[in-house]
CHARMM-style PDB file with segment names, atoms N, HN, CA, C and O in Angstrom:
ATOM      1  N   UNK     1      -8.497  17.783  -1.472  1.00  0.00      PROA
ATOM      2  CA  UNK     1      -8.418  16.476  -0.855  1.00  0.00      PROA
ATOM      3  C   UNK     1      -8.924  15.401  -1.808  1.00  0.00      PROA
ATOM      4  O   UNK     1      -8.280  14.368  -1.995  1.00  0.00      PROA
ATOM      5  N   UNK     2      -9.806  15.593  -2.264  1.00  0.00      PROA
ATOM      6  HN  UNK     2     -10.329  16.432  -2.112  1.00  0.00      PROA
ATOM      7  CA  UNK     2     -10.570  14.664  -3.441  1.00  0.00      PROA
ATOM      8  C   UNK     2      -9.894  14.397  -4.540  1.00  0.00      PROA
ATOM      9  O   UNK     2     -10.070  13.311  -5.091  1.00  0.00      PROA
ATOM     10  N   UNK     3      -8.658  15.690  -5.257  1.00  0.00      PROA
ATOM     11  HN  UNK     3      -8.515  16.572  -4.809  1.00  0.00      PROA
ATOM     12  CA  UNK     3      -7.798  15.111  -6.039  1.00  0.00      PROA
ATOM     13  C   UNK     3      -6.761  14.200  -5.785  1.00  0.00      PROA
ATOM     14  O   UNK     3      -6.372  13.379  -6.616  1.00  0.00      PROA
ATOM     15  N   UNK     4      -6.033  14.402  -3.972  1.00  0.00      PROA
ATOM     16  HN  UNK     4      -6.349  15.068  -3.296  1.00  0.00      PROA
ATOM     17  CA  UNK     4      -5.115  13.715  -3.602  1.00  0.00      PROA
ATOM     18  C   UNK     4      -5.834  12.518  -3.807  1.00  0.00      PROA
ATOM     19  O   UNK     4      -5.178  11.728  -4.485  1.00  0.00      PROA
ATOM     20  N   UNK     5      -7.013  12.068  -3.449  1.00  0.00      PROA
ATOM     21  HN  UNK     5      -7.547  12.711  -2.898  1.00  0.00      PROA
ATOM     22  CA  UNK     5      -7.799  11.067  -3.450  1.00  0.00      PROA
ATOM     23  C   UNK     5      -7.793   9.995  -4.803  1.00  0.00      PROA
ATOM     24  O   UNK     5      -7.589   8.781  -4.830  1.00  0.00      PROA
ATOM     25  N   UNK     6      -8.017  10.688  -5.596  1.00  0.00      PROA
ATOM     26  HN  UNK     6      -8.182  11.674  -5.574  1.00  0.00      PROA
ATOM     27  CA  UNK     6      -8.179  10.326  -6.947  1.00  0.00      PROA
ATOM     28  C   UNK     6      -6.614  10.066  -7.461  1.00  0.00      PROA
ATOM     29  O   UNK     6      -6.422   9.044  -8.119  1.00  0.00      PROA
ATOM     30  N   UNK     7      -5.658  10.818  -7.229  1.00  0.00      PROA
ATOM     31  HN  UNK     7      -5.814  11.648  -6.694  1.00  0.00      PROA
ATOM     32  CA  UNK     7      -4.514   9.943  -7.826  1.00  0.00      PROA
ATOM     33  C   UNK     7      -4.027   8.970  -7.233  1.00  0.00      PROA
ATOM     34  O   UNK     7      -3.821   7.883  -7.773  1.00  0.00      PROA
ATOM     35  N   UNK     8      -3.789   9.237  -6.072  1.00  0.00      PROA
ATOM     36  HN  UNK     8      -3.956  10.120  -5.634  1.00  0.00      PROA
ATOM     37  CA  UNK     8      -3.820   7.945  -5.019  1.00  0.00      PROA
ATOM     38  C   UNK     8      -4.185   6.637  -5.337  1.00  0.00      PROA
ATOM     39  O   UNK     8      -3.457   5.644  -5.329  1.00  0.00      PROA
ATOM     40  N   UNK     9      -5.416   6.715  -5.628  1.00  0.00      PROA
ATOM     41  HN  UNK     9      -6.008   7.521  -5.634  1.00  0.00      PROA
ATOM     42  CA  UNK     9      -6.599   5.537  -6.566  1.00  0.00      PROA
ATOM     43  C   UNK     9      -5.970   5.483  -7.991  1.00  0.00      PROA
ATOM     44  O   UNK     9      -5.750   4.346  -8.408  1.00  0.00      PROA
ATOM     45  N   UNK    10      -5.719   6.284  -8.619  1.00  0.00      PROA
ATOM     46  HN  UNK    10      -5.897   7.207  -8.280  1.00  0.00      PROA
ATOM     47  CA  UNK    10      -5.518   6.187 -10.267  1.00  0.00      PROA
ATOM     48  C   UNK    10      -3.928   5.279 -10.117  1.00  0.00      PROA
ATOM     49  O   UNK    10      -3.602   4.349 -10.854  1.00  0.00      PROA
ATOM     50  N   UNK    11      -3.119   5.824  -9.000  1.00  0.00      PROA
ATOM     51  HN  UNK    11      -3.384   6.579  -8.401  1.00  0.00      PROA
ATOM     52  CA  UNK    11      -1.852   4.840  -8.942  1.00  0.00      PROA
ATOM     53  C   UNK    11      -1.646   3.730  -8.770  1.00  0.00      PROA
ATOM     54  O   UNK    11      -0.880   2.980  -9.376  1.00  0.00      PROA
ATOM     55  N   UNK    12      -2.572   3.463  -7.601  1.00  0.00      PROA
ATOM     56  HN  UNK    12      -3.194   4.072  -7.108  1.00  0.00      PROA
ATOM     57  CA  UNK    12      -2.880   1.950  -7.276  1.00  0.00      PROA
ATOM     58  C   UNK    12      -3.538   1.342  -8.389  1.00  0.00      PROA
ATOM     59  O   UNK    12      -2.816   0.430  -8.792  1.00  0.00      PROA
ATOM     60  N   UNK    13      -4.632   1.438  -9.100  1.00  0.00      PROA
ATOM     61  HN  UNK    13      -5.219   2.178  -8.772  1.00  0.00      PROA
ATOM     62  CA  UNK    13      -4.916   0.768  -9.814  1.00  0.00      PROA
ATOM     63  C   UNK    13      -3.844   0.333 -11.145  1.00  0.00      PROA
ATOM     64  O   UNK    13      -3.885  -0.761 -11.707  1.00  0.00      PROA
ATOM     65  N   UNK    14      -3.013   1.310 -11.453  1.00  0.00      PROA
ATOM     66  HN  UNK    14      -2.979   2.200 -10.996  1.00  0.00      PROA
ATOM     67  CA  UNK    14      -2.247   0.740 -12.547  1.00  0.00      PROA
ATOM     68  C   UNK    14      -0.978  -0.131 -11.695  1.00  0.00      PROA
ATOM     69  O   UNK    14      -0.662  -1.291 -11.962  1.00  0.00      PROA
ATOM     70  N   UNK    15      -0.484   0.535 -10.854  1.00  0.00      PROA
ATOM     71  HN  UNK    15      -0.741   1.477 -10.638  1.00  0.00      PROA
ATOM     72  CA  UNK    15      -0.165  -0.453  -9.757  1.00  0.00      PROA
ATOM     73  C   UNK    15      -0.528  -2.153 -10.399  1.00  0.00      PROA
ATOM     74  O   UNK    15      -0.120  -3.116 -11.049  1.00  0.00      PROA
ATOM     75  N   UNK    16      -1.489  -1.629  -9.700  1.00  0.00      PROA
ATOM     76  HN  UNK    16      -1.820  -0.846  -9.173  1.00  0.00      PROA
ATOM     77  CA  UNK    16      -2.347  -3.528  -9.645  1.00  0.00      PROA
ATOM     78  C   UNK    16      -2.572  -4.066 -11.285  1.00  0.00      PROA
ATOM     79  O   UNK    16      -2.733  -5.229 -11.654  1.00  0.00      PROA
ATOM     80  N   UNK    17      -2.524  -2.807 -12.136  1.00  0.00      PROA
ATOM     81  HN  UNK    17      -2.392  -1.862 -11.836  1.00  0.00      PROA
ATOM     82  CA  UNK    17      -2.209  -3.910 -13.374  1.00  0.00      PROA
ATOM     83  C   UNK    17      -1.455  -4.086 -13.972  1.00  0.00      PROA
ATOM     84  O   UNK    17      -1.617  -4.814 -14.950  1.00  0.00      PROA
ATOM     85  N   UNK    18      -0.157  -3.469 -13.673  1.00  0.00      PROA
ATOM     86  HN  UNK    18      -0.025  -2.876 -12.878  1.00  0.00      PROA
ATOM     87  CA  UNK    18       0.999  -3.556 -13.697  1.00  0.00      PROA
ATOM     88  C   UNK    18       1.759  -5.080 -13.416  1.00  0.00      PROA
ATOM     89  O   UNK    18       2.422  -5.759 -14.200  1.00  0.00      PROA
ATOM     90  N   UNK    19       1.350  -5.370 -11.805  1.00  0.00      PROA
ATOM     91  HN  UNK    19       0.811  -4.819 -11.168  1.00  0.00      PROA
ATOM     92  CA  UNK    19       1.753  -6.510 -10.994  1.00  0.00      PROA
ATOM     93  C   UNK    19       0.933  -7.957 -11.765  1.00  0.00      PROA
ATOM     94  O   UNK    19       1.462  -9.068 -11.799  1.00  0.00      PROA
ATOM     95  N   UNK    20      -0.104  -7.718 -12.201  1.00  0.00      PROA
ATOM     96  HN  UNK    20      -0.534  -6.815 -12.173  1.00  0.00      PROA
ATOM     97  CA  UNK    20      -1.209  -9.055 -12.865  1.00  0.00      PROA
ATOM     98  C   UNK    20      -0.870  -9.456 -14.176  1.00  0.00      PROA
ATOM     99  O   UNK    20      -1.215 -10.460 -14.800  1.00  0.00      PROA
ATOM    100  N   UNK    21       0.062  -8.253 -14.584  1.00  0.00      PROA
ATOM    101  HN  UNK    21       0.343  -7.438 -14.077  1.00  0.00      PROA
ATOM    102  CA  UNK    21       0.897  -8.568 -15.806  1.00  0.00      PROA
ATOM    103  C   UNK    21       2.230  -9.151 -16.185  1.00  0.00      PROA
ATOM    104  O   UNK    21       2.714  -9.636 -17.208  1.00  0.00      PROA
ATOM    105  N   UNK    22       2.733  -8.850 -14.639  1.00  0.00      PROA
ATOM    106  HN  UNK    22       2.339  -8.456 -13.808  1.00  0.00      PROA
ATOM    107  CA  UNK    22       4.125  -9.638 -14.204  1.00  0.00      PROA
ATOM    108  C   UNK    22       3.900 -10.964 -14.482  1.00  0.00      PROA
ATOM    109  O   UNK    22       2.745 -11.373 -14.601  1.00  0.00      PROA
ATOM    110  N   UNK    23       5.265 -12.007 -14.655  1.00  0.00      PROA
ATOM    111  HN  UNK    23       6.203 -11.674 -14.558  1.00  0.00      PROA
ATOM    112  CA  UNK    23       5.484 -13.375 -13.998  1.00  0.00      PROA
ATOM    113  C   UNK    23       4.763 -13.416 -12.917  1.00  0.00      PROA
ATOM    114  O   UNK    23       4.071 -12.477 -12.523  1.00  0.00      PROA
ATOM    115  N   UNK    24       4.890 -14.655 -12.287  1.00  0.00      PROA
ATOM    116  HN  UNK    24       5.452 -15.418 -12.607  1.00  0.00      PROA
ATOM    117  CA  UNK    24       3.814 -15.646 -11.370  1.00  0.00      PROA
ATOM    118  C   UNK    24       4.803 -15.003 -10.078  1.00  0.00      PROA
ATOM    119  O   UNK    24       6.010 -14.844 -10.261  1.00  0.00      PROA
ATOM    120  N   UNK    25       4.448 -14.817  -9.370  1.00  0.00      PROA
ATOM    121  HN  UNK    25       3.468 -14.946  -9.221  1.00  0.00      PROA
ATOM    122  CA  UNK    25       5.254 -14.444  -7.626  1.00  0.00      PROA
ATOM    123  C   UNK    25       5.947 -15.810  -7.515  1.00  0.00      PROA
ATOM    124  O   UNK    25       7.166 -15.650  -7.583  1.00  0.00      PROA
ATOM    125  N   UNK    26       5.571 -17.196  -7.357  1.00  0.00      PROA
ATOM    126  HN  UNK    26       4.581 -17.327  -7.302  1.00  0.00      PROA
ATOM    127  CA  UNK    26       6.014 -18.524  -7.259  1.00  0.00      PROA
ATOM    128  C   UNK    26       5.475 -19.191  -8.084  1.00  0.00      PROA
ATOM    129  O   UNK    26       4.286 -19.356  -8.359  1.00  0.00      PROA
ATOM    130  N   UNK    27       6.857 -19.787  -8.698  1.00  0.00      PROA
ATOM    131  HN  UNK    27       7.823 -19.653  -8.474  1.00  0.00      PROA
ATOM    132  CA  UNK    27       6.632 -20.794 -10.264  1.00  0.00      PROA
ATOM    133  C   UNK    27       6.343 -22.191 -10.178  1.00  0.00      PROA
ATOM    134  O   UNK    27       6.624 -23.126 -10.929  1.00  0.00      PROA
ATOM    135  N   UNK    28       5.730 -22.130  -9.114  1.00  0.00      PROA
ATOM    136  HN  UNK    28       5.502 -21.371  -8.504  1.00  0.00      PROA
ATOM    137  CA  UNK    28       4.977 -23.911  -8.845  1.00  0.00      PROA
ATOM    138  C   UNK    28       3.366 -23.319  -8.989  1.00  0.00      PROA
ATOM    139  O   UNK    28       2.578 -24.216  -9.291  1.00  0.00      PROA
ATOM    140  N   UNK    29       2.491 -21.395  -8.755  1.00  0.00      PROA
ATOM    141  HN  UNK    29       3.131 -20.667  -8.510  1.00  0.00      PROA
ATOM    142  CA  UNK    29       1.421 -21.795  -8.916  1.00  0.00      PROA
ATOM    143  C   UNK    29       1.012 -20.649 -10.347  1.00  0.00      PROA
ATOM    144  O   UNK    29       1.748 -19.744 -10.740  1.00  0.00      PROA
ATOM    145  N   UNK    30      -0.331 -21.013 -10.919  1.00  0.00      PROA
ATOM    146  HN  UNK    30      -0.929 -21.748 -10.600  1.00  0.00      PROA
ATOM    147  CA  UNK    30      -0.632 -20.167 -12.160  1.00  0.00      PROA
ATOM    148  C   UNK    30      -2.005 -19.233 -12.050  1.00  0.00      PROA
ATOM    149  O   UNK    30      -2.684 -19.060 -11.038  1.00  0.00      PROA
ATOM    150  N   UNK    31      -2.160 -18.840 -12.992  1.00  0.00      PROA
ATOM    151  HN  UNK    31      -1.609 -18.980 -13.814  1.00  0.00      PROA
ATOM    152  CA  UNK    31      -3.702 -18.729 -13.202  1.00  0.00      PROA
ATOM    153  C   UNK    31      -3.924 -18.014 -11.718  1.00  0.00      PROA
ATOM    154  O   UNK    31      -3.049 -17.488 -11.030  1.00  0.00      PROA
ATOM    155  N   UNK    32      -5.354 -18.144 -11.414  1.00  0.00      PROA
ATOM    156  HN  UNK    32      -6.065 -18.572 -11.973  1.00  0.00      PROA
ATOM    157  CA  UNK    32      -6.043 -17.297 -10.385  1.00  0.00      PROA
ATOM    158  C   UNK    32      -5.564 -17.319  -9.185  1.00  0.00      PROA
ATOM    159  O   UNK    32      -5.922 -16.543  -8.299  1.00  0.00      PROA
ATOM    160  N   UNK    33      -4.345 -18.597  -9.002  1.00  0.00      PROA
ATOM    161  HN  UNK    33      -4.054 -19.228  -9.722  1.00  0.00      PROA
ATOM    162  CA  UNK    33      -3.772 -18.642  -7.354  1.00  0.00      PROA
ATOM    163  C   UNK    33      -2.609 -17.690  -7.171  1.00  0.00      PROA
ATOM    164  O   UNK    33      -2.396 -17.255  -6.039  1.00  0.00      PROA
ATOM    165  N   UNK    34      -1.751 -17.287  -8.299  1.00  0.00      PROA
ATOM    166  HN  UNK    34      -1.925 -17.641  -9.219  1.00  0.00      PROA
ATOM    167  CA  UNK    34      -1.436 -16.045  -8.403  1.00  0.00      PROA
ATOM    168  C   UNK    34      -2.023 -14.763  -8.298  1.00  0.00      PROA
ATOM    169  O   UNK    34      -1.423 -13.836  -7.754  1.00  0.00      PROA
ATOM    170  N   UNK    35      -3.409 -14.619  -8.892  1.00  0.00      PROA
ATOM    171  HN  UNK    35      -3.896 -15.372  -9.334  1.00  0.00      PROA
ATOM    172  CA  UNK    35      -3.974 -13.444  -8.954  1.00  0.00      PROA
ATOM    173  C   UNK    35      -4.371 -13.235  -7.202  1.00  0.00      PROA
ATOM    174  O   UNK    35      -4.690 -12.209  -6.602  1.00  0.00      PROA
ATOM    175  N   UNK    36      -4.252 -14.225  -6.853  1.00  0.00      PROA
ATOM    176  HN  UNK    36      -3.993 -15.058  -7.341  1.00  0.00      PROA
ATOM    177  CA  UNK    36      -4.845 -13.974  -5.337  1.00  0.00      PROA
ATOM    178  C   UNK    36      -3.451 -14.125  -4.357  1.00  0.00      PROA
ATOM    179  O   UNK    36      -3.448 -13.492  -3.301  1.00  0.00      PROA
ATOM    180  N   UNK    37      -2.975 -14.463  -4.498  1.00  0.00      PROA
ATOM    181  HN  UNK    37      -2.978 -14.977  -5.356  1.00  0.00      PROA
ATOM    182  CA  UNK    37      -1.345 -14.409  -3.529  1.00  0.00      PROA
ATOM    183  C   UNK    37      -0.776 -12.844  -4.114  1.00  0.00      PROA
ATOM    184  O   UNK    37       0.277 -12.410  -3.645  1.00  0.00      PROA
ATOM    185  N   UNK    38      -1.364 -12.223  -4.920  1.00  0.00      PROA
ATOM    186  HN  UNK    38      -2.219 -12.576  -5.301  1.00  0.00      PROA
ATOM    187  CA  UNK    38      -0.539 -10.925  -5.257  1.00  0.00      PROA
ATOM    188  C   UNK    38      -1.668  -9.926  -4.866  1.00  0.00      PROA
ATOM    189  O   UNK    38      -1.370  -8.826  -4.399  1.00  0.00      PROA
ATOM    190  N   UNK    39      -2.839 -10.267  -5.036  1.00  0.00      PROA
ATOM    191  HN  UNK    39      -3.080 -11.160  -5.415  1.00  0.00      PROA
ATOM    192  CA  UNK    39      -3.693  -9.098  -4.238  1.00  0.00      PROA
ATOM    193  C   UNK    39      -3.947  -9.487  -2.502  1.00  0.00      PROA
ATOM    194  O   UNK    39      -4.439  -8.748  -1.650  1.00  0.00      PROA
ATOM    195  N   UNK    40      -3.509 -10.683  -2.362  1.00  0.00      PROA
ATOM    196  HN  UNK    40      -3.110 -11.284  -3.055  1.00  0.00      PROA
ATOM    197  CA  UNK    40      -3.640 -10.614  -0.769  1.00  0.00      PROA
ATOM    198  C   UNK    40      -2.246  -9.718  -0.295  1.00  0.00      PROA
ATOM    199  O   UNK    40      -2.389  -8.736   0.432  1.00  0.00      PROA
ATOM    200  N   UNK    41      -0.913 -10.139  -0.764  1.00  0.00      PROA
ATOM    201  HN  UNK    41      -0.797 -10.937  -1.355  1.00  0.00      PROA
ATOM    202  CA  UNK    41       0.435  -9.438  -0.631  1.00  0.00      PROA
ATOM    203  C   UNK    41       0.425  -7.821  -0.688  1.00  0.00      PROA
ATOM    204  O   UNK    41       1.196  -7.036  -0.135  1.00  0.00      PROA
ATOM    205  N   UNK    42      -0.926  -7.507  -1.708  1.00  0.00      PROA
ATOM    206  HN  UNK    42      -1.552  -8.144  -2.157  1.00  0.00      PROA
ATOM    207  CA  UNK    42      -1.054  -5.995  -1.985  1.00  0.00      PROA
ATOM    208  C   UNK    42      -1.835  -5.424  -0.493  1.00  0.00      PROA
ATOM    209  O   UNK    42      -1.529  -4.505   0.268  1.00  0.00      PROA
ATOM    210  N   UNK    43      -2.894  -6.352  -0.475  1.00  0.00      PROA
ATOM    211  HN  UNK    43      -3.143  -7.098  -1.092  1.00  0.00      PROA
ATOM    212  CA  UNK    43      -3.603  -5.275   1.143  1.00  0.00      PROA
ATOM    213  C   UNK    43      -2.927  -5.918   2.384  1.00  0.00      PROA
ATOM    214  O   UNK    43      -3.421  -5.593   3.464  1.00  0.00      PROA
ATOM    215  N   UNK    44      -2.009  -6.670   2.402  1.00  0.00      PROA
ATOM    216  HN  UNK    44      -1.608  -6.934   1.524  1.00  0.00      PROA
ATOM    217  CA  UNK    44      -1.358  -7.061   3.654  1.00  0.00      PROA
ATOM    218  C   UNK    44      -0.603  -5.458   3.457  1.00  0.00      PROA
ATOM    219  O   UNK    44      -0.670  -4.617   4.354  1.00  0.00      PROA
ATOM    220  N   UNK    45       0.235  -5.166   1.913  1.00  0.00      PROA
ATOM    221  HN  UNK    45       0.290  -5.849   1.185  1.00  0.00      PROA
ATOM    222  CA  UNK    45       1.002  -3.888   2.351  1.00  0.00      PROA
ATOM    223  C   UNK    45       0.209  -2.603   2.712  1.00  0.00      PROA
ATOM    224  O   UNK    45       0.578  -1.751   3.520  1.00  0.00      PROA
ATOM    225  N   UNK    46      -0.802  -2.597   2.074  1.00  0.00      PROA
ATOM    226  HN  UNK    46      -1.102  -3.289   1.418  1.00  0.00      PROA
ATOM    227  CA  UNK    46      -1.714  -1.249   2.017  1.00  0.00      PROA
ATOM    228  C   UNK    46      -2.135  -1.467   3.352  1.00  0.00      PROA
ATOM    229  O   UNK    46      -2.416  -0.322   3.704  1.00  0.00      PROA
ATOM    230  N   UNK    47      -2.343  -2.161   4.257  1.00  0.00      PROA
ATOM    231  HN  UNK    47      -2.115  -3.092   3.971  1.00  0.00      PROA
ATOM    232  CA  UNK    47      -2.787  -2.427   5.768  1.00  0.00      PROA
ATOM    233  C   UNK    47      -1.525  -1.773   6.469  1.00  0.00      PROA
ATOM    234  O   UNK    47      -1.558  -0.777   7.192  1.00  0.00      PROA
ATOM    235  N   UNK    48      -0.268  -2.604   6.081  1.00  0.00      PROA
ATOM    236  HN  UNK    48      -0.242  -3.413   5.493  1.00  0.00      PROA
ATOM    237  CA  UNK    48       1.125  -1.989   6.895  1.00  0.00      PROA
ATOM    238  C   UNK    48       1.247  -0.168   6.950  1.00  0.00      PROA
ATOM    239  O   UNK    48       1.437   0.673   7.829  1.00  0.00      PROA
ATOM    240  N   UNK    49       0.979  -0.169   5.234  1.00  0.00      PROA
ATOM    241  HN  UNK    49       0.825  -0.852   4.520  1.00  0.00      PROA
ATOM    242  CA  UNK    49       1.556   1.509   5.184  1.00  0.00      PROA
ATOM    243  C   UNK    49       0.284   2.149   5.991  1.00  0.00      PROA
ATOM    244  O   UNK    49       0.559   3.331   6.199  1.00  0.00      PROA
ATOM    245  N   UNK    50      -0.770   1.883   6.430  1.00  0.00      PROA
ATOM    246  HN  UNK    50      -0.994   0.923   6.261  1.00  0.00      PROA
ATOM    247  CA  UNK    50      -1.891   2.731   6.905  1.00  0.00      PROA
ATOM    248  C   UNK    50      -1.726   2.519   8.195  1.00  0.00      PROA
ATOM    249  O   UNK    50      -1.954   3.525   8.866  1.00  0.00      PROA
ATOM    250  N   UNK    51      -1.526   1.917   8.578  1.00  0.00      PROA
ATOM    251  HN  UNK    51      -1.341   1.100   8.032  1.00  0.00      PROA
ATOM    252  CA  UNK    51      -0.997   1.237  10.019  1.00  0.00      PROA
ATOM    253  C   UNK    51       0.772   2.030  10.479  1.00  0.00      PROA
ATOM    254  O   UNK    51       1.021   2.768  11.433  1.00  0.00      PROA
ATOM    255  N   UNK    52       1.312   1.739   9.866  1.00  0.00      PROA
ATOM    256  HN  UNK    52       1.110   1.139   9.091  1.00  0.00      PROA
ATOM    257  CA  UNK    52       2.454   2.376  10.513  1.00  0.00      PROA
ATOM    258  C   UNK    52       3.011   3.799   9.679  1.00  0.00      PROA
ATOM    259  O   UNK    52       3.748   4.620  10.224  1.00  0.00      PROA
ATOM    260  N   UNK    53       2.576   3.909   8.432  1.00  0.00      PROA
ATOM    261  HN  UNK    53       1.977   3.241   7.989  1.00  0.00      PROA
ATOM    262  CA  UNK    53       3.472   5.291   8.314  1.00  0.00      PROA
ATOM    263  C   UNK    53       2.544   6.494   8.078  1.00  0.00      PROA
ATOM    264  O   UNK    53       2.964   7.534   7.571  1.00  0.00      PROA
ATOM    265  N   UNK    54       1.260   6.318   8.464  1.00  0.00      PROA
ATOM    266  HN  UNK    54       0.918   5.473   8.875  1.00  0.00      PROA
ATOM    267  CA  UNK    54       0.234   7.264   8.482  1.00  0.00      PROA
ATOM    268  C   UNK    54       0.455   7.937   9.743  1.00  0.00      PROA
ATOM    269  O   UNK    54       0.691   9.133   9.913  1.00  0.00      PROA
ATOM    270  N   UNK    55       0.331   6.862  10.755  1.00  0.00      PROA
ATOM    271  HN  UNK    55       0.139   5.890  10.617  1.00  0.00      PROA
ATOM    272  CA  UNK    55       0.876   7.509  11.923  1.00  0.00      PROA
ATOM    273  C   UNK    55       2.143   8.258  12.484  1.00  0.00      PROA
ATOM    274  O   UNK    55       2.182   8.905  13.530  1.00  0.00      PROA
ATOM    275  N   UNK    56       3.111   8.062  11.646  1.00  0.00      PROA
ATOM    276  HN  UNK    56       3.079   7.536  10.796  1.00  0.00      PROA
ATOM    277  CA  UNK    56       4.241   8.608  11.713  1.00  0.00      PROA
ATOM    278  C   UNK    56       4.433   9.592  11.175  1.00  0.00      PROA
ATOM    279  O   UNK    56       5.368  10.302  11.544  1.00  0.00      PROA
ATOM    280  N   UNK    57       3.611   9.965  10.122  1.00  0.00      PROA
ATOM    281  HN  UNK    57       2.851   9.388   9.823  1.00  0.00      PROA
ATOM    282  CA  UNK    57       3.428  11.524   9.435  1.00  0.00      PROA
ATOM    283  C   UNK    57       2.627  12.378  10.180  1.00  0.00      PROA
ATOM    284  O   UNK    57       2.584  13.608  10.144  1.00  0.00      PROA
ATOM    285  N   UNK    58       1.824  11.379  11.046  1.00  0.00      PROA
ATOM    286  HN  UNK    58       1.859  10.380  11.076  1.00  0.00      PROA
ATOM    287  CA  UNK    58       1.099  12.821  11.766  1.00  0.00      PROA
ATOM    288  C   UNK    58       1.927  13.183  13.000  1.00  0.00      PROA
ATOM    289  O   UNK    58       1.796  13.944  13.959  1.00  0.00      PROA
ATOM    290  N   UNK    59       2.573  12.560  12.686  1.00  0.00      PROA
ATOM    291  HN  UNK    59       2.679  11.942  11.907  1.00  0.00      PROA
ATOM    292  CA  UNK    59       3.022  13.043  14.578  1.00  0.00      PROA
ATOM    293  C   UNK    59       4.870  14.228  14.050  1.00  0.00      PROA
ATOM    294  O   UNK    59       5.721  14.801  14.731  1.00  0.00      PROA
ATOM    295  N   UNK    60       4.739  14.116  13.160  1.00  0.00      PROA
ATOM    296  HN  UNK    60       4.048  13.651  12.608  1.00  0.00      PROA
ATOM    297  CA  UNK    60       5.564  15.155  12.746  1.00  0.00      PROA
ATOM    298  C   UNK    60       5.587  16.344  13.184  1.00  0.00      PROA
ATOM    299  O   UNK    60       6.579  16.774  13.773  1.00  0.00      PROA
ATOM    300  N   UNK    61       4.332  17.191  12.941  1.00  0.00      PROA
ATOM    301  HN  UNK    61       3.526  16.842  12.463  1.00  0.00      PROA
ATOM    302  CA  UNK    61       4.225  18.337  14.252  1.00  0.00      PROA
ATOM    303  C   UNK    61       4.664  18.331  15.521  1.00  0.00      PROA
ATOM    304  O   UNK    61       5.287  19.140  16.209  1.00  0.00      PROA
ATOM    305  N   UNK    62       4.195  17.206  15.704  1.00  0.00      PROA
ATOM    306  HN  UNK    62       3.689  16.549  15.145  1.00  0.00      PROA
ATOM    307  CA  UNK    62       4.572  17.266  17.552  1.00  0.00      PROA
ATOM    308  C   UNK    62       6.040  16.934  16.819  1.00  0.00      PROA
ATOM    309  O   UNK    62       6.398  18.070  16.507  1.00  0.00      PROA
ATOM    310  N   UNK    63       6.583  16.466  16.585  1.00  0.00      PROA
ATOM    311  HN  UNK    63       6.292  15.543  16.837  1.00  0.00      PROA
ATOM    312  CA  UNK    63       8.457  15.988  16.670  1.00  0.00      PROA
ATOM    313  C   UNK    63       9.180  17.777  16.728  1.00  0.00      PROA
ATOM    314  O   UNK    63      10.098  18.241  17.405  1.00  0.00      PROA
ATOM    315  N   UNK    64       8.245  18.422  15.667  1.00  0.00      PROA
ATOM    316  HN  UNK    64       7.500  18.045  15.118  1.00  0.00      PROA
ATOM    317  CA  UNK    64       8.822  19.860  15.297  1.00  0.00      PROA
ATOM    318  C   UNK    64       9.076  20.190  16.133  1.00  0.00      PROA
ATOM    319  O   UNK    64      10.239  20.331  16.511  1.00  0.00      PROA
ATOM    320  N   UNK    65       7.617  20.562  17.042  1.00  0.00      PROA
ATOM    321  HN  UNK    65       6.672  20.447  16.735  1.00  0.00      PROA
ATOM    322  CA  UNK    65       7.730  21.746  18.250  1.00  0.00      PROA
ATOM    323  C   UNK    65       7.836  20.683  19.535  1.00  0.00      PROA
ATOM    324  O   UNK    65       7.095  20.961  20.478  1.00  0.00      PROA
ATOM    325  N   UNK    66       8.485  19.768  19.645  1.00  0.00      PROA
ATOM    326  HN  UNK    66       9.088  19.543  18.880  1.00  0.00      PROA
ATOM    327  CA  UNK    66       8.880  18.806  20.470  1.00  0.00      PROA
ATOM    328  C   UNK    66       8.245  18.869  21.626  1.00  0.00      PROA
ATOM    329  O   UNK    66       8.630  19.434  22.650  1.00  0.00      PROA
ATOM    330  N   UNK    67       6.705  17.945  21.349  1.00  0.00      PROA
ATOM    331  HN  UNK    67       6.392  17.487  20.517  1.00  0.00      PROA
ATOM    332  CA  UNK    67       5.785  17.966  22.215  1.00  0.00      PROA
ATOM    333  C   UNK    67       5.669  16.349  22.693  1.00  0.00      PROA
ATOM    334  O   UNK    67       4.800  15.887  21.953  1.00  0.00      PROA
ATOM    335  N   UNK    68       5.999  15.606  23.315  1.00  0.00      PROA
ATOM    336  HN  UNK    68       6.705  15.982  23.916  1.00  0.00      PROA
ATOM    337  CA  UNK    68       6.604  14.265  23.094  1.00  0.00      PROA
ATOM    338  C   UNK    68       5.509  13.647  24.081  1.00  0.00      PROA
ATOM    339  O   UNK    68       5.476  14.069  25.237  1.00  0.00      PROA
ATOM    340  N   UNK    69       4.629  12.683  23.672  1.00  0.00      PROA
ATOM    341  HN  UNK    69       4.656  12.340  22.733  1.00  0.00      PROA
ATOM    342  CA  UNK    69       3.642  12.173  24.662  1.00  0.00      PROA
ATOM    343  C   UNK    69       4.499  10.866  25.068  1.00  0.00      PROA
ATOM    344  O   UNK    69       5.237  10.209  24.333  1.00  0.00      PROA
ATOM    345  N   UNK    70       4.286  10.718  26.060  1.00  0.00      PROA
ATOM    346  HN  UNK    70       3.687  11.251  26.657  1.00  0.00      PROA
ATOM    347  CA  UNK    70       4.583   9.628  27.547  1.00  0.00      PROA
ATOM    348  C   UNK    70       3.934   8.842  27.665  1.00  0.00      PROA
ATOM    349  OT1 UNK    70       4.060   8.075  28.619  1.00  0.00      PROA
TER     350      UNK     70
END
């Protein structure tokens, strides 16, 4: 679990310096108002995927043996 852990982390981070190395998201702003419109855009997604497709992987078992809560 601790390795899934660790690449997980090792991805995201190049991830994130990957994206800080890109062009500006919008070419009206520079500098640090970019750095912050692209890490707020990053945990708005990291919120979504933990929020909706975490839950959808667990419930995979139940879909298998088609145990369907009401």
């Amino acid at each position: 679990m601790k390795i899934l852990v660790w690449n997980i982390l090792e991805i995201f981070i190049s991830f994130v310096i990957k994206l800080l190395k890109r062009k500006p998201l919008i070419k009206t702003i520079d500098g640090i108002e970019d750095v912050v419109m692209k890490l707020l855009a990053g945990g708005a997604l990291i919120y979504f995927v933990y929020a909706g497709v975490f839950p959808a992987i667990r419930d995979i078992p139940n879909l298998i043996q088609k145990k369907f809560v009401l």
